[in-house]
PDB file of N, CA, C and O in Angstrom:
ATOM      1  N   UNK A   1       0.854  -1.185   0.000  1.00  0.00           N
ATOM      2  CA  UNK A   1       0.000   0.000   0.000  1.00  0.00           C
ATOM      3  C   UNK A   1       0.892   1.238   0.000  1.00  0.00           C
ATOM      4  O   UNK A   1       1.789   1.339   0.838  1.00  0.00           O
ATOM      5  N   UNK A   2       0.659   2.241  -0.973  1.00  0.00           N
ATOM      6  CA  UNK A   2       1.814   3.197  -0.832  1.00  0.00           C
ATOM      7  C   UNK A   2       1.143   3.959   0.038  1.00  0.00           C
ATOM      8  O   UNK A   2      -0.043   3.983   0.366  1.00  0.00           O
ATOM      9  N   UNK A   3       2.425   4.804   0.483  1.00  0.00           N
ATOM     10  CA  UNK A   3       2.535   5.975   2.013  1.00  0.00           C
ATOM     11  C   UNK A   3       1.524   7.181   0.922  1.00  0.00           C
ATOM     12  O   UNK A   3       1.486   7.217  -0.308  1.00  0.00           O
ATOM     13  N   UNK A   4       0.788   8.073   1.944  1.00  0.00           N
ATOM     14  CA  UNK A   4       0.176   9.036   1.390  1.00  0.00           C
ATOM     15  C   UNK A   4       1.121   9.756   0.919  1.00  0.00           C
ATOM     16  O   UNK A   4       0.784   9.818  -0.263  1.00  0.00           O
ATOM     17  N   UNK A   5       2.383  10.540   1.039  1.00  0.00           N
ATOM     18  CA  UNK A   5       3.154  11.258   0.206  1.00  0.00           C
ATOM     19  C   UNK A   5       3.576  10.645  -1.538  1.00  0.00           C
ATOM     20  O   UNK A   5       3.878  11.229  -2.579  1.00  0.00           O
ATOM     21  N   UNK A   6       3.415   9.322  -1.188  1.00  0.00           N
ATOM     22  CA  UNK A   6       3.478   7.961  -2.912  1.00  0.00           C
ATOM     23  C   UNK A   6       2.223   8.919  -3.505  1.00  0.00           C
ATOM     24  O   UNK A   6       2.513   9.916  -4.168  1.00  0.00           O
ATOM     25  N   UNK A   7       1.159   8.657  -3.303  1.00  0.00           N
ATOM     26  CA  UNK A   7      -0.045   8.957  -4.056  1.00  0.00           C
ATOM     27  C   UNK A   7      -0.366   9.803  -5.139  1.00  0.00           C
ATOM     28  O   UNK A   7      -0.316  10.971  -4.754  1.00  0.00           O
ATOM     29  N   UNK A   8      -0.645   9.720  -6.215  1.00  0.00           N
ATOM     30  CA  UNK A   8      -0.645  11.038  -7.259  1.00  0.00           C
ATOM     31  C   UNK A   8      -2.262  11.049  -7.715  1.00  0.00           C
ATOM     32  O   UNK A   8      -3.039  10.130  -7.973  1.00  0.00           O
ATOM     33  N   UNK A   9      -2.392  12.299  -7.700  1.00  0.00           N
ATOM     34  CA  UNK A   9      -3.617  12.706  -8.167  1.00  0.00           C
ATOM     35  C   UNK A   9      -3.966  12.167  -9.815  1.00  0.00           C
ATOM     36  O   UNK A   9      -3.346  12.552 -10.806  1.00  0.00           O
ATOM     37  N   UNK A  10      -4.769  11.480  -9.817  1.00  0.00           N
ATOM     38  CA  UNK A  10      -5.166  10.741 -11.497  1.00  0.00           C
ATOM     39  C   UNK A  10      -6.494  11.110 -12.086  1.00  0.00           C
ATOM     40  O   UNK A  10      -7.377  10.256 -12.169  1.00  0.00           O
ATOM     41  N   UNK A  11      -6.714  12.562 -12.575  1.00  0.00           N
ATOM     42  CA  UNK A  11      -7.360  13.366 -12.879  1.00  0.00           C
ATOM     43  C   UNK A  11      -6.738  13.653 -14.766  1.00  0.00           C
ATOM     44  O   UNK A  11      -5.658  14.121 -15.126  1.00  0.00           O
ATOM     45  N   UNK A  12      -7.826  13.195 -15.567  1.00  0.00           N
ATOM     46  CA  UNK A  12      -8.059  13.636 -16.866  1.00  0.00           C
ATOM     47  C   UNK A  12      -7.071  15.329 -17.063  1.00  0.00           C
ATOM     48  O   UNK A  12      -6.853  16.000 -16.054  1.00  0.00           O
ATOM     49  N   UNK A  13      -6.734  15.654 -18.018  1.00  0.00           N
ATOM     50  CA  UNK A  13      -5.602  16.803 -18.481  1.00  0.00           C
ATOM     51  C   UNK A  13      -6.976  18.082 -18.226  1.00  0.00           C
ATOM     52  O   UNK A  13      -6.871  19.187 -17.694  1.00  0.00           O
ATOM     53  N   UNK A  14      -7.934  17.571 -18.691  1.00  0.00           N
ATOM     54  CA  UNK A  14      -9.382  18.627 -18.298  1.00  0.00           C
ATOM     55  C   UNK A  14      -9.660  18.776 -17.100  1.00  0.00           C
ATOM     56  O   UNK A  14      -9.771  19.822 -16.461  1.00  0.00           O
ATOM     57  N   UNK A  15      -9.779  17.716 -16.777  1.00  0.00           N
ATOM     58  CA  UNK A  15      -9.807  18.015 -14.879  1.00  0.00           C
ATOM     59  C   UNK A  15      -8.589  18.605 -14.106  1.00  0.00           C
ATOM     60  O   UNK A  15      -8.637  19.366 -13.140  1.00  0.00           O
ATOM     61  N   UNK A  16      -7.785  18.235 -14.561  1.00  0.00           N
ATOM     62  CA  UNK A  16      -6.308  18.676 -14.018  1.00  0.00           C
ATOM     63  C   UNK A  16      -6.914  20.533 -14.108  1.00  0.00           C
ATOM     64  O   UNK A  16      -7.154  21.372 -13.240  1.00  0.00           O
ATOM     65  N   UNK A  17      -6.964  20.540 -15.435  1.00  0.00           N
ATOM     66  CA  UNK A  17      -6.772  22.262 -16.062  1.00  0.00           C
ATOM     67  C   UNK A  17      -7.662  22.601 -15.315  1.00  0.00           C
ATOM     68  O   UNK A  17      -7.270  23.644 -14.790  1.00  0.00           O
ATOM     69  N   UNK A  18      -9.010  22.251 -14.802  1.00  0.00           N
ATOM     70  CA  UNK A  18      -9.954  23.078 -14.003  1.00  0.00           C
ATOM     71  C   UNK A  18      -9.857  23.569 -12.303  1.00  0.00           C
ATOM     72  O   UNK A  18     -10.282  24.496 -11.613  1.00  0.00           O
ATOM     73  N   UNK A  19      -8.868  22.097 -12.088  1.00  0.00           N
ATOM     74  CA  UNK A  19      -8.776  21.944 -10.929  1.00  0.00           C
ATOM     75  C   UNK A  19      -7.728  23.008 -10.858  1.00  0.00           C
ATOM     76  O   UNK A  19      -8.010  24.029 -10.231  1.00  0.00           O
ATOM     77  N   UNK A  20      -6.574  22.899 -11.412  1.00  0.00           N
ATOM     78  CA  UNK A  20      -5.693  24.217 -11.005  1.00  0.00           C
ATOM     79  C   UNK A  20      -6.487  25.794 -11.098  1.00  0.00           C
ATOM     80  O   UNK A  20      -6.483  26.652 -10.216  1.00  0.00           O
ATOM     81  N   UNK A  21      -7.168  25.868 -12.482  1.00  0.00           N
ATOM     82  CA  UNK A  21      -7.536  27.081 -12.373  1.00  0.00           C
ATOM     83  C   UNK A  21      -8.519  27.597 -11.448  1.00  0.00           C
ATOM     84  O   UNK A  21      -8.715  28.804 -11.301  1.00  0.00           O
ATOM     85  N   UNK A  22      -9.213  26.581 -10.749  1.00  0.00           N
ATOM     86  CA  UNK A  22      -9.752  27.157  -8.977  1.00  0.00           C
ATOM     87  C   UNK A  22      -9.151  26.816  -8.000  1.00  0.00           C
ATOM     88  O   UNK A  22      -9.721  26.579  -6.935  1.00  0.00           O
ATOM     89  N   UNK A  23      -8.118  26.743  -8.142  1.00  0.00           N
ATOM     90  CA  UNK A  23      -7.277  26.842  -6.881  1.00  0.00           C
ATOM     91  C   UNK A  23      -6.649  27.954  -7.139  1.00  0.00           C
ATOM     92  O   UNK A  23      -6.534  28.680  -6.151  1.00  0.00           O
ATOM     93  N   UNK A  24      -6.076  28.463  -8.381  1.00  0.00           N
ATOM     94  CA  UNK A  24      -5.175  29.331  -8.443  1.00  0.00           C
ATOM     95  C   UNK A  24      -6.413  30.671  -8.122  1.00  0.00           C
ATOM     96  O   UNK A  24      -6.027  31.554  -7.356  1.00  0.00           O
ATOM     97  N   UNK A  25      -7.397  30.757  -8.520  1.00  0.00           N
ATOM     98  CA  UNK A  25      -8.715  31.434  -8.548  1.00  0.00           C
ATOM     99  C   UNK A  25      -8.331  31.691  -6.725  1.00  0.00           C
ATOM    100  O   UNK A  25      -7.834  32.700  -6.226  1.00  0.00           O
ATOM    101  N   UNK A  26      -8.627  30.800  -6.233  1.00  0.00           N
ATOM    102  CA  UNK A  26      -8.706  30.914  -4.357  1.00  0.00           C
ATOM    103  C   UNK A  26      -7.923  31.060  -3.909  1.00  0.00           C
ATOM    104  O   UNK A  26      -8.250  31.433  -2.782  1.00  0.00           O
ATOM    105  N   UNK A  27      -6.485  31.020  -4.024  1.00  0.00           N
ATOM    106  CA  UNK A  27      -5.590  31.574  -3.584  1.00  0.00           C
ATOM    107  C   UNK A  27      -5.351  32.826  -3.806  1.00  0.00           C
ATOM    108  O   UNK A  27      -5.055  33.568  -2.869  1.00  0.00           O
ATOM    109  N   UNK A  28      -5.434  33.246  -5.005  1.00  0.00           N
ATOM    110  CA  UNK A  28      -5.514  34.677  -5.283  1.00  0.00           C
ATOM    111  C   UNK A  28      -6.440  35.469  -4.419  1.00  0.00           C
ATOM    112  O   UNK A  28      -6.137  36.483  -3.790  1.00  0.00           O
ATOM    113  N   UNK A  29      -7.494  34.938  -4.460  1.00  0.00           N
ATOM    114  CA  UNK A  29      -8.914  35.627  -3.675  1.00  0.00           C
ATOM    115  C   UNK A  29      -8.637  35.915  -2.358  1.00  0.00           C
ATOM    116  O   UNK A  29      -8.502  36.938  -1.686  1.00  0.00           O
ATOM    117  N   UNK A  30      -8.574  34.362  -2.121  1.00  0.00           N
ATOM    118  CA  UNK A  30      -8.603  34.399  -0.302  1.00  0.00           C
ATOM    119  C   UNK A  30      -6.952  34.742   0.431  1.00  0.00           C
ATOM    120  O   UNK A  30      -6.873  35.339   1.505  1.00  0.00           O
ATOM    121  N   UNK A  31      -5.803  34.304  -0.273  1.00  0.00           N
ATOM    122  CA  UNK A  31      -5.268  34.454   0.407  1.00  0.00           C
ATOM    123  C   UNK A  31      -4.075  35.684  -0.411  1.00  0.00           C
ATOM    124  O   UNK A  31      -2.917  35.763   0.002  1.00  0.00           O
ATOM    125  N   UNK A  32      -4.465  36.363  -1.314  1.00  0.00           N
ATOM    126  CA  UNK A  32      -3.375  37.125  -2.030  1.00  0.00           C
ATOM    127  C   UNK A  32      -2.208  36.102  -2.242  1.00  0.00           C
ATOM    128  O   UNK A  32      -1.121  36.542  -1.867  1.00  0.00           O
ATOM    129  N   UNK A  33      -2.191  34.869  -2.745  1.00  0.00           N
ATOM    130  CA  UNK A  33      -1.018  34.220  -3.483  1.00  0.00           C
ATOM    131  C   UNK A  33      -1.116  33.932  -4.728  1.00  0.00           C
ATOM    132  O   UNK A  33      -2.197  33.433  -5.043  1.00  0.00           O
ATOM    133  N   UNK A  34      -0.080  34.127  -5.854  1.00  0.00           N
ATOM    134  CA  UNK A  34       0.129  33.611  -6.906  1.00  0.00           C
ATOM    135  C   UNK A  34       0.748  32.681  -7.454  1.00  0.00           C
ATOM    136  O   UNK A  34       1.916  32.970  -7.714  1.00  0.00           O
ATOM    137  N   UNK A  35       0.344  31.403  -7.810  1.00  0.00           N
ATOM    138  CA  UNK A  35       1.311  29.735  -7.835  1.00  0.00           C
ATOM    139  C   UNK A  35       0.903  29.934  -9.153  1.00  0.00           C
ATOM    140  O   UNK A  35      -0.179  30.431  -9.464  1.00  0.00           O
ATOM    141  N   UNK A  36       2.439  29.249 -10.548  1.00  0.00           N
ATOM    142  CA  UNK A  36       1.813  28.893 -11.296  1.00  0.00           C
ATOM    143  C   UNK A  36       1.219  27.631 -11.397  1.00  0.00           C
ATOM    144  O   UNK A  36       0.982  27.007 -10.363  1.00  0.00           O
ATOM    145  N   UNK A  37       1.033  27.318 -12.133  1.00  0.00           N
ATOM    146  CA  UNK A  37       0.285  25.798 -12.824  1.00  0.00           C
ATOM    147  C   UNK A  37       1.467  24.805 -12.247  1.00  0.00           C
ATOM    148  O   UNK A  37       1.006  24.221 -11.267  1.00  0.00           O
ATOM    149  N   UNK A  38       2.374  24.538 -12.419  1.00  0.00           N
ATOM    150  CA  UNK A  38       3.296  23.532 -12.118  1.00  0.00           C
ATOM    151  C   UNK A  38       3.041  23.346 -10.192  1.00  0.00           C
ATOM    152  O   UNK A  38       2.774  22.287  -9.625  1.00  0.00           O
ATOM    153  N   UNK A  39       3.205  24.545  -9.609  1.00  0.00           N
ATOM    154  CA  UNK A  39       3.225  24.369  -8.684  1.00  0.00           C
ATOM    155  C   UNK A  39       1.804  24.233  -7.599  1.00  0.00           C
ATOM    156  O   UNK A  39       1.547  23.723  -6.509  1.00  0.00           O
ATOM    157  N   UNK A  40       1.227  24.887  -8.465  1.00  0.00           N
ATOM    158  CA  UNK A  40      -0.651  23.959  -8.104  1.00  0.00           C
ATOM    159  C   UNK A  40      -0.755  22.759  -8.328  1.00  0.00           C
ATOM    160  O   UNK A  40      -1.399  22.051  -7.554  1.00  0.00           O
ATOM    161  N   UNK A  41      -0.083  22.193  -9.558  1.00  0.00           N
ATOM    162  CA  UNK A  41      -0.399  20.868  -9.409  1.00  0.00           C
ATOM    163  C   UNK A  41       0.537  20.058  -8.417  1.00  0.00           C
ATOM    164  O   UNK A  41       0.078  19.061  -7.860  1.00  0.00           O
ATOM    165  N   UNK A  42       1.865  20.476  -8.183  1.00  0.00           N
ATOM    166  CA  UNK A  42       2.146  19.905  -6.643  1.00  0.00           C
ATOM    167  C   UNK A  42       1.185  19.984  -5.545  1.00  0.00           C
ATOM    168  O   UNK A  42       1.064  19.040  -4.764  1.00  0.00           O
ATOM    169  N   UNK A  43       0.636  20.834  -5.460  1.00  0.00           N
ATOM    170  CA  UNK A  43      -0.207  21.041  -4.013  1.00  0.00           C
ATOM    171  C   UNK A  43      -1.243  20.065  -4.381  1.00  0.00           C
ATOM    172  O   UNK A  43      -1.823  19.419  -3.508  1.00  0.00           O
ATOM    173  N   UNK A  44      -1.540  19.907  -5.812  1.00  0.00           N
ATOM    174  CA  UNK A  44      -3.192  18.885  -5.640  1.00  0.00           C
ATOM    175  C   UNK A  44      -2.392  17.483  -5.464  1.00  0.00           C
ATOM    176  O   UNK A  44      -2.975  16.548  -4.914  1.00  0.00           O
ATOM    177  N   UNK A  45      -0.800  17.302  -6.018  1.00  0.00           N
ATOM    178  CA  UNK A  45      -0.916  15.825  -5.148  1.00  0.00           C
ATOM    179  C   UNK A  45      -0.381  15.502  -4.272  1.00  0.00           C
ATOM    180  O   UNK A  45      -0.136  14.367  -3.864  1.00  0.00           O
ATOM    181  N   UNK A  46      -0.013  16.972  -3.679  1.00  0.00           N
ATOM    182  CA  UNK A  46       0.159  16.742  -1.892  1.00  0.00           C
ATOM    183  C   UNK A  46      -1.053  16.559  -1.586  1.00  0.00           C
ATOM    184  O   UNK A  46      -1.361  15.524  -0.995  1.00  0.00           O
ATOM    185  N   UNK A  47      -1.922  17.424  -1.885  1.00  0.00           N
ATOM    186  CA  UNK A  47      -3.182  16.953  -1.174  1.00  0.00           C
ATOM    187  C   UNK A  47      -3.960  16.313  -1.316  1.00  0.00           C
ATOM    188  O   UNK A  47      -4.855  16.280  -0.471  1.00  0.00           O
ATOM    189  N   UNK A  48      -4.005  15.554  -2.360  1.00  0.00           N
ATOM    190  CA  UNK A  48      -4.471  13.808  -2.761  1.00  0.00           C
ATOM    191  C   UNK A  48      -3.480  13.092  -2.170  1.00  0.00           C
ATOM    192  O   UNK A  48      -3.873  11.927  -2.221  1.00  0.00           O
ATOM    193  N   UNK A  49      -2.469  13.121  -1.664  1.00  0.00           N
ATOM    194  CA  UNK A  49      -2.167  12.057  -1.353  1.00  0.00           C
ATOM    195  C   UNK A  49      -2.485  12.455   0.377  1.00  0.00           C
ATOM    196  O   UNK A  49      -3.081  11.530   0.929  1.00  0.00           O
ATOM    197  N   UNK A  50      -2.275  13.317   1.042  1.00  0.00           N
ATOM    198  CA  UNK A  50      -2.704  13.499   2.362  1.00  0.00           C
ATOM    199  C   UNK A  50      -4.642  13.744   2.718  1.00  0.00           C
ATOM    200  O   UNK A  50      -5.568  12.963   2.938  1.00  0.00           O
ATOM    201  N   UNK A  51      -4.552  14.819   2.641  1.00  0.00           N
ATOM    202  CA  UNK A  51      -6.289  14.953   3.066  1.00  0.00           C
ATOM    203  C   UNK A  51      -7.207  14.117   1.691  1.00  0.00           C
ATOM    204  O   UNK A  51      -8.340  13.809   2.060  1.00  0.00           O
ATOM    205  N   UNK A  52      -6.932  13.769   0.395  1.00  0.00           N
ATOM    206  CA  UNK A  52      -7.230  13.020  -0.322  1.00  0.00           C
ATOM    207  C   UNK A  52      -7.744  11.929   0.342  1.00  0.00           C
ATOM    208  O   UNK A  52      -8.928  11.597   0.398  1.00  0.00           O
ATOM    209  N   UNK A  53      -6.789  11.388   0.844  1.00  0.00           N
ATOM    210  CA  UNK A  53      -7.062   9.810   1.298  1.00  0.00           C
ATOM    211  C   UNK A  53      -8.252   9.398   2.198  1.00  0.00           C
ATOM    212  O   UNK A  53      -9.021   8.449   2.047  1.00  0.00           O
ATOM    213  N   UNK A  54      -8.202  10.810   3.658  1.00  0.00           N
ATOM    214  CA  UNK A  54      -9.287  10.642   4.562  1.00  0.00           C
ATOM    215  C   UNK A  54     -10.705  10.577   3.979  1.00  0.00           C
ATOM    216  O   UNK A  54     -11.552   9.798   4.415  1.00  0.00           O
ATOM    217  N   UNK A  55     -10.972  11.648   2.722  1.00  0.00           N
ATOM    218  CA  UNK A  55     -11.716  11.918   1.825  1.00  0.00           C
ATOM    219  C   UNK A  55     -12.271  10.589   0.709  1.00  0.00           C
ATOM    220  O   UNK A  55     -13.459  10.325   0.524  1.00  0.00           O
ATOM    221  N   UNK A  56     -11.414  10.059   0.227  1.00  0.00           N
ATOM    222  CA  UNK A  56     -11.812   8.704  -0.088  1.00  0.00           C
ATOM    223  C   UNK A  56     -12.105   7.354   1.208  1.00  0.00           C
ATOM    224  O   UNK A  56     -12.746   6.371   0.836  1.00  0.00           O
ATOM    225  N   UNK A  57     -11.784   7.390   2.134  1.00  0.00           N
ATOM    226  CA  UNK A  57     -11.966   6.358   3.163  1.00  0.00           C
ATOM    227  C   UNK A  57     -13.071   6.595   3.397  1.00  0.00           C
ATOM    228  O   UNK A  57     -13.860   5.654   3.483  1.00  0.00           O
ATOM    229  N   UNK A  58     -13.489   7.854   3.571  1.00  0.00           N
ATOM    230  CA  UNK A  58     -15.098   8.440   4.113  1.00  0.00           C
ATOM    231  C   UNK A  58     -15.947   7.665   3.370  1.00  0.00           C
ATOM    232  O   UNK A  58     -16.863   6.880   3.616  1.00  0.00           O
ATOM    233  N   UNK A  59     -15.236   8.222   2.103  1.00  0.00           N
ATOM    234  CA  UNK A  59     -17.008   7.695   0.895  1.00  0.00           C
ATOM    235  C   UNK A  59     -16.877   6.014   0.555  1.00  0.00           C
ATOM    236  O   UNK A  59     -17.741   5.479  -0.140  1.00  0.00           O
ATOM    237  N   UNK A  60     -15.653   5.184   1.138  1.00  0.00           N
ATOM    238  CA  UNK A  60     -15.842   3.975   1.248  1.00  0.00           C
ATOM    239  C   UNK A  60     -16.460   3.092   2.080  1.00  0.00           C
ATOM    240  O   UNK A  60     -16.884   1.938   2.023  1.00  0.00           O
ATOM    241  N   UNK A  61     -16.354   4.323   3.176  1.00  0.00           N
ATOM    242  CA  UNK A  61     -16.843   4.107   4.787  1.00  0.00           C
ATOM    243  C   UNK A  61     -18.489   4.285   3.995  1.00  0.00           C
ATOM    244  O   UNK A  61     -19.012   3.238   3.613  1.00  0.00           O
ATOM    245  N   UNK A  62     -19.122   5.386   3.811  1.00  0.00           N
ATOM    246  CA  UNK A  62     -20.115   5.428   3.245  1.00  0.00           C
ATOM    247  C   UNK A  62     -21.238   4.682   2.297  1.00  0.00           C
ATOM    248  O   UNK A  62     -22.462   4.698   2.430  1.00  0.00           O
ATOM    249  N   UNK A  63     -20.465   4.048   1.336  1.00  0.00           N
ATOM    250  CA  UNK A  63     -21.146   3.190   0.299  1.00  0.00           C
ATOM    251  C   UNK A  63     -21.065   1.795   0.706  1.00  0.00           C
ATOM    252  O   UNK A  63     -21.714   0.895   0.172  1.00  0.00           O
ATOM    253  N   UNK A  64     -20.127   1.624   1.812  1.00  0.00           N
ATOM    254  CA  UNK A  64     -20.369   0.321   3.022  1.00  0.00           C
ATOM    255  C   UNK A  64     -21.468   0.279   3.526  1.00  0.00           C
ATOM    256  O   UNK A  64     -22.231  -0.664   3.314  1.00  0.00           O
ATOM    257  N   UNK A  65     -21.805   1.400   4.377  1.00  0.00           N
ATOM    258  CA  UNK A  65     -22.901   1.661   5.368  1.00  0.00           C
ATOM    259  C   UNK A  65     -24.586   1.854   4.192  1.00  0.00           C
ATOM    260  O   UNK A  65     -25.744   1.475   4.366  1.00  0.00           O
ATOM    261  N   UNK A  66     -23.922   2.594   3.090  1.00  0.00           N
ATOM    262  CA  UNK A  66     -25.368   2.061   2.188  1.00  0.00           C
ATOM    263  C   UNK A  66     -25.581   0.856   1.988  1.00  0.00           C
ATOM    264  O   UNK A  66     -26.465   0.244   2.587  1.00  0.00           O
ATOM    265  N   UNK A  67     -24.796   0.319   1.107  1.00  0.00           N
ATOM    266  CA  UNK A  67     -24.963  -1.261   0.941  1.00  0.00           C
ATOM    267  C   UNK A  67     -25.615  -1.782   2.225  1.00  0.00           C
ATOM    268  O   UNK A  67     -26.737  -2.259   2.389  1.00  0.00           O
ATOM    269  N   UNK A  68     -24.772  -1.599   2.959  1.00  0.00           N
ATOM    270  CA  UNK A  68     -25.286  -2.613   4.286  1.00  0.00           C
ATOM    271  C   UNK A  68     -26.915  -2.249   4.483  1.00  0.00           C
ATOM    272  O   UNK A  68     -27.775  -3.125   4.586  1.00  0.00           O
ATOM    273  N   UNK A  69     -27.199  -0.767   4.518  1.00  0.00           N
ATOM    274  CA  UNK A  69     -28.642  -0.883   4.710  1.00  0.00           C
ATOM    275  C   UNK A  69     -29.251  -1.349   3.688  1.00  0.00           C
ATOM    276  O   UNK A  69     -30.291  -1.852   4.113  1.00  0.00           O
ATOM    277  N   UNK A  70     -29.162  -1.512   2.131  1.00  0.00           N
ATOM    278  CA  UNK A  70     -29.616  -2.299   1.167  1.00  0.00           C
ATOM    279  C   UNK A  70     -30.061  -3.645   1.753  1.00  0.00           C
ATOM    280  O   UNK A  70     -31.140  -4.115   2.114  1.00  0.00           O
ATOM    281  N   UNK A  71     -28.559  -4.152   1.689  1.00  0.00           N
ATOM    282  CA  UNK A  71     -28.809  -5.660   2.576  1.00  0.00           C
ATOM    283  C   UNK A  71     -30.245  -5.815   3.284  1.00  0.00           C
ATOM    284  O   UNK A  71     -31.359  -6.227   2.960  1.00  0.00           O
ATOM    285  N   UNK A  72     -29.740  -5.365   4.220  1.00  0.00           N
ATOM    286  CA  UNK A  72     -30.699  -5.230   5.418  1.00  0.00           C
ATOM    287  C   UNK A  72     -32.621  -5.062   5.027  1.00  0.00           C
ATOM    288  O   UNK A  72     -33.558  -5.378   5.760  1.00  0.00           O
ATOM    289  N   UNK A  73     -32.661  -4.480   3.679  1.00  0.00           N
ATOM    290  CA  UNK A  73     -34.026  -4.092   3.436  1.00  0.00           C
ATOM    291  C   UNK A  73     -33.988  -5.261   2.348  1.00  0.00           C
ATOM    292  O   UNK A  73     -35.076  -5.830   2.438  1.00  0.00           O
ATOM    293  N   UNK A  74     -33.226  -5.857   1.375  1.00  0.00           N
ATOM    294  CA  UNK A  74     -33.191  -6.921   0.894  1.00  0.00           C
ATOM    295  C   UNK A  74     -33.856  -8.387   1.866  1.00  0.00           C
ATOM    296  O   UNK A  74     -34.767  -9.149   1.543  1.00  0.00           O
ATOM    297  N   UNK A  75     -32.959  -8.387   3.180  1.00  0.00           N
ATOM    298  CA  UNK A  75     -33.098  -9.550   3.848  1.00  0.00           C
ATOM    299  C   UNK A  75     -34.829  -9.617   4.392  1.00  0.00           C
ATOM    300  O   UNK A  75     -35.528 -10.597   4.649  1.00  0.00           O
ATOM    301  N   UNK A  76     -35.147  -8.104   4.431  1.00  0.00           N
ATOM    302  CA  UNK A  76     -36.415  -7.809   5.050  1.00  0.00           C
ATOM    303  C   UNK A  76     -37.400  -8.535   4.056  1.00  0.00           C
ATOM    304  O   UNK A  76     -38.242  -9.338   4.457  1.00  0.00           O
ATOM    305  N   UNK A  77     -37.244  -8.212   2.792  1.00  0.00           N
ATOM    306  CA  UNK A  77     -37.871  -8.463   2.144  1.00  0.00           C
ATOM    307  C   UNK A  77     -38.004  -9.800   1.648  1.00  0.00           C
ATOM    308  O   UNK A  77     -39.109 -10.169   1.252  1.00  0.00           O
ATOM    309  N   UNK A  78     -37.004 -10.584   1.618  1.00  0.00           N
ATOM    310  CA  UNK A  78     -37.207 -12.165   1.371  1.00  0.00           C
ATOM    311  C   UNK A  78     -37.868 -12.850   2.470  1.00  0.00           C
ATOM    312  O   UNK A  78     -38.647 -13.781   2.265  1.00  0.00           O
ATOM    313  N   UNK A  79     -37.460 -12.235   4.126  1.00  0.00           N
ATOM    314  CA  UNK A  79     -38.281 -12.850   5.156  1.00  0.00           C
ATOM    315  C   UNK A  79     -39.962 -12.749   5.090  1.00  0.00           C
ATOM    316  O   UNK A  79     -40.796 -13.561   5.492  1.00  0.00           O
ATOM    317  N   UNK A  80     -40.158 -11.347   4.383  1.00  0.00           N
ATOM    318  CA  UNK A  80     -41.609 -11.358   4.271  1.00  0.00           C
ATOM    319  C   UNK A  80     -42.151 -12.085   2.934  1.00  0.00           C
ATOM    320  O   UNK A  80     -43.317 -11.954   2.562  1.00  0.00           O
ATOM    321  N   UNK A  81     -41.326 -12.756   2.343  1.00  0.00           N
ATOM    322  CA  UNK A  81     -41.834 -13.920   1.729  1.00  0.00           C
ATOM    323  C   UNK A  81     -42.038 -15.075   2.283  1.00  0.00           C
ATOM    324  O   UNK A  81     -42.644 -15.890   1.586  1.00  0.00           O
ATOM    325  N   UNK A  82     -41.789 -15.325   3.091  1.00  0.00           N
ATOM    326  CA  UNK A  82     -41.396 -16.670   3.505  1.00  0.00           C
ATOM    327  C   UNK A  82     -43.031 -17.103   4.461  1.00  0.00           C
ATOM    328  O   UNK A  82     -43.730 -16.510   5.281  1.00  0.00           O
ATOM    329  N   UNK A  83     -43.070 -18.433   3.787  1.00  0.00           N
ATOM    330  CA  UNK A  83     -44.650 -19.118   4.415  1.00  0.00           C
ATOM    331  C   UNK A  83     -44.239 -19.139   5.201  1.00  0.00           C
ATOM    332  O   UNK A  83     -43.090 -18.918   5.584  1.00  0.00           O
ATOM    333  N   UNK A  84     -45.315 -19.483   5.732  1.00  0.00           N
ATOM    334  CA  UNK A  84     -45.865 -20.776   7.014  1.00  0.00           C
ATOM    335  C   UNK A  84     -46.098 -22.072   6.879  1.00  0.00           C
ATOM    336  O   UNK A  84     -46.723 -22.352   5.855  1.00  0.00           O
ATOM    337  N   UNK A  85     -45.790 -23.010   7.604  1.00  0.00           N
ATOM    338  CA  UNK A  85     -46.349 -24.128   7.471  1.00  0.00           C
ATOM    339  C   UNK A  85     -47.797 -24.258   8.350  1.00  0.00           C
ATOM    340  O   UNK A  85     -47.953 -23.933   9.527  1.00  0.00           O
ATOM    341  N   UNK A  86     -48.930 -24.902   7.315  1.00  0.00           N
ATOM    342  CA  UNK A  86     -50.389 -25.307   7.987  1.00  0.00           C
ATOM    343  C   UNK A  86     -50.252 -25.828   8.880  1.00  0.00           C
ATOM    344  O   UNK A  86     -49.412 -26.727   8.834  1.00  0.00           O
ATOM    345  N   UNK A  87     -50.889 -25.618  10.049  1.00  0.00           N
ATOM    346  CA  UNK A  87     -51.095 -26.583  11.319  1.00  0.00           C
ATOM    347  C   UNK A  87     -52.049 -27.747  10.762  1.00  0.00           C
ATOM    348  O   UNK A  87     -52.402 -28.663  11.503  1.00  0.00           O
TER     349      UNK A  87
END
């Protein structure tokens, strides 16, 4: 399993281009900084590989806990099939 600093952001050349140009957008805004492009895209895979990761565990954690309630309304539903035997 690679270390979160291994990790690279694997985002389409379109996504890449959007993703830098709102970051570079918010930094400018919020914090008066100017990064070019090279160095925005370091920061997106520092931060895919660090806060990235918690961010994907969540929504794995998540689509666990759906499924599972699926299950759960699945199992409901085959039990309320289920006969009786006639006395």
């Amino acid at each position: 399993m690679p270390k979160p600093d291994d990790v690279k952001a694997d985002f389409s050349k379109e996504e890449l281009a959007l993703l830098v140009s709102r970051l570079q957008k918010h930094l400018a805004i919020e914090h008066e900084v100017e990064l070019g492009r090279f160095e925005v895209e370091s920061l997106i895979d520092f931060l895919a590989g660090t806060v990235g990761v918690h961010f994907y565990n969540r929504g794995l954690a998540d689509a666990q806990t759906l499924l599972a309630e699926q299950i759960d309304r699945f199992n409901d539903g085959i039990y309320q099939l289920e006969r009786t035997m006639a006395s």
